[in-house]
N, C-alpha and C positions, 0 to 999 in steps of 0.2 A: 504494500500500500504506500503512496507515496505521501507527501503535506501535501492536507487540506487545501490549500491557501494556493497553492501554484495551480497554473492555469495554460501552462505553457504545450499544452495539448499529449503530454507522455500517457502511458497506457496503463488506465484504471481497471484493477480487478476487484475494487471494493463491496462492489452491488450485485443482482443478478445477472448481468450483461456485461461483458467487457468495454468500454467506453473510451472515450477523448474528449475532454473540455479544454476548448478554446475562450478565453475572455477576448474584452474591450475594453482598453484604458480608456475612452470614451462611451462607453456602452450608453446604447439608450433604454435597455432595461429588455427587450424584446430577446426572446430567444428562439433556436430551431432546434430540435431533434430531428437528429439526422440515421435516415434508414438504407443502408446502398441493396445494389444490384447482387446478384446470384455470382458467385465464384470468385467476392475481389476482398476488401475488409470497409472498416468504417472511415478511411482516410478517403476513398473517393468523389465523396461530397461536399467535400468541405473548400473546394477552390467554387465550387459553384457557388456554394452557400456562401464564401464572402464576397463572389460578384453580384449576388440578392442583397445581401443587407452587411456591408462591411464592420458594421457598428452593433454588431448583434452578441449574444452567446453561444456559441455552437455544441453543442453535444451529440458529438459521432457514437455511435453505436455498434457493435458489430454480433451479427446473426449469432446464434449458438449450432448450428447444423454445419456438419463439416461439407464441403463437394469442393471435389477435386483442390487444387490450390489456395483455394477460398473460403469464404464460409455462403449460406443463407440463412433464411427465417424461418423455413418448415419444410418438411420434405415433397420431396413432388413423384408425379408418377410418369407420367409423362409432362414434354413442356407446357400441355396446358394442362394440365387433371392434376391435383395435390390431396396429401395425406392429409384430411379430415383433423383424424386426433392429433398430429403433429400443429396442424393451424391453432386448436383451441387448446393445448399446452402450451405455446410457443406466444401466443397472443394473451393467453393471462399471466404468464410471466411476466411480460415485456408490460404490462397493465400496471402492475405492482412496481418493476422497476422505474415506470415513470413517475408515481407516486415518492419513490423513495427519494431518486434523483433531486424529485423537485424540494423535498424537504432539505435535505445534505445541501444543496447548495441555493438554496434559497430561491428560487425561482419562481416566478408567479405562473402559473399553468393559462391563465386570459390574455397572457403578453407571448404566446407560445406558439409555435407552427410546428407542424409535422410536416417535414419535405422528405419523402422517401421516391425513392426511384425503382421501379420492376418489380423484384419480390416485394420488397421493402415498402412498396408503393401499397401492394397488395396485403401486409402487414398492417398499415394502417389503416386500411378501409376494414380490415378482419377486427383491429380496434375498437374504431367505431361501433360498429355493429354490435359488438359481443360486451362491450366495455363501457359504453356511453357516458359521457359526462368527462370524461379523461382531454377528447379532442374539439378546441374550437375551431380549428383553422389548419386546413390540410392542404397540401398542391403535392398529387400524385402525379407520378411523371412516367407515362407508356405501365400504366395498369390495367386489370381484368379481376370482373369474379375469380373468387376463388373459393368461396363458403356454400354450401350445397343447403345446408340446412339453415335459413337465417330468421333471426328471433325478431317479433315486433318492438324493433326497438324508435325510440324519437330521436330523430337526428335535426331537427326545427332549429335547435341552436349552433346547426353545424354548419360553418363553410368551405366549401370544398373548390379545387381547383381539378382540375383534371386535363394533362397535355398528353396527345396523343403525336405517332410520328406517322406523318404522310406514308411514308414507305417502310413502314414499318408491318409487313407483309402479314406476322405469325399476329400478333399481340393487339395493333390497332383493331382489327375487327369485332374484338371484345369489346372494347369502349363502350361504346353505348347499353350494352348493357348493363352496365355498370352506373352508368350514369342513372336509366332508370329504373337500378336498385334505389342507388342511394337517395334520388328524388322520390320515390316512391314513399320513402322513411322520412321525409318532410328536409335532407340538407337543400343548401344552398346552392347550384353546382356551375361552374364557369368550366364548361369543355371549350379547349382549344385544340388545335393542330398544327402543327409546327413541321416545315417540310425537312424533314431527317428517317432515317431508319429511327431503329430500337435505341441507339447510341443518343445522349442529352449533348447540351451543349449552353453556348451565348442565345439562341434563338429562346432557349429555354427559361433562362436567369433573366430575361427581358420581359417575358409573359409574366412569368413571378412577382417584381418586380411591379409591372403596373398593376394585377391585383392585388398586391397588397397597400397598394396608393387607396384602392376605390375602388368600384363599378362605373366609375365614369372615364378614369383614368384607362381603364383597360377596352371602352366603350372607342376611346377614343385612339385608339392603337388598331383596332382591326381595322 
């Protein structure tokens, strides 16, 4: 375990998830939990996430499921079909670690986004869903169902982003269903698309970026 107090982004085994907190000697109080992609760790979001909000808290997080090189959030069966019980053990862990997180370093959970990308994206929407009241403000990036069995939950205080990629052949034609899951549950939801494959980028931390300006501000981008 290393000091509390440092922020310098080195790798926390304290909690149920291995992590990285990054501060802001200027912080404006705002923070992201950050959720990556399938096969890489939790350092991959974090150049994105300080081209969204450079003045932010960041907390990378990294999957607990091993695959290949890397880790994920829950196991899969094929690349669209996943283990059920791995999502809803892997998703109330990660429930309670944000709880915990939030208390150990003080964090206000209303000043908070979840930016996860792929699994990680799908991670949070399994959040939501199962977990309610944990998430206000989400921007999934190239997600999909992945919960087969989903509980009536109210998502009315939830807003959600959701970027999809042009050519993103396997994953984008999920979308929409997704979107009207989570509209179905009363979120909020800003589908975009962005012309890229599966891979994120600047087109992505741009969309971001106006929504979390507004709805007008992102009104006024398309």
């Amino acid at each position: 375990m290393i000091d509390e107090t440092s922020q310098d982004g080195a790798l926390r085994r304290d909690l149920a998830f291995h992590y990285r907190l990054y501060g802001a000697a200027d912080s404006t109080g705002d923070c992201f939990f950050l959720l990556h992609g399938s096969g890489v760790d939790e350092t991959t979001l974090v150049p994105l996430a300080r081209e969204i909000a450079p003045r932010a808290t960041l907390i990378a997080v990294r999957g607990r499921v091993v695959q290949e090189d890397g880790f994920r959030w829950f196991a899969r069966i094929t690349p669209t079909r996943f283990e059920q019980a791995s999502i809803r053990t892997e998703t109330e862990a990660f429930a309670g670690f944000v709880a915990d997180a939030a208390t150990r370093h003080h964090l206000d959970l209303s000043r908070t986004i979840f930016l996860g990308y792929s699994n990680g994206a799908n991670l949070v929407s399994s959040l939501m869903l199962l977990h309610p009241g944990l998430v206000e403000r989400a921007a999934l990036l190239r997600p999909m169902p992945v919960l087969d069995d989903v509980p009536a939950t109210d998502l009315s205080k939830v807003r959600v982003l959701m970027i999809a990629g042009a050519a993103d052949l396997t994953y984008a034609p999920f979308a929409p269903a997704l979107v009207t899951l989570l509209s179905r549950h009363g979120a909020e939801i800003d589908a975009r698309i962005v012309s890229s494959g599966h891979e994120f980028g600047s087109a992505d931390a741009a969309v971001v970026r106006q929504w979390l300006a507004g709805p007008a501000a992102v009104a006024q981008a398309g």
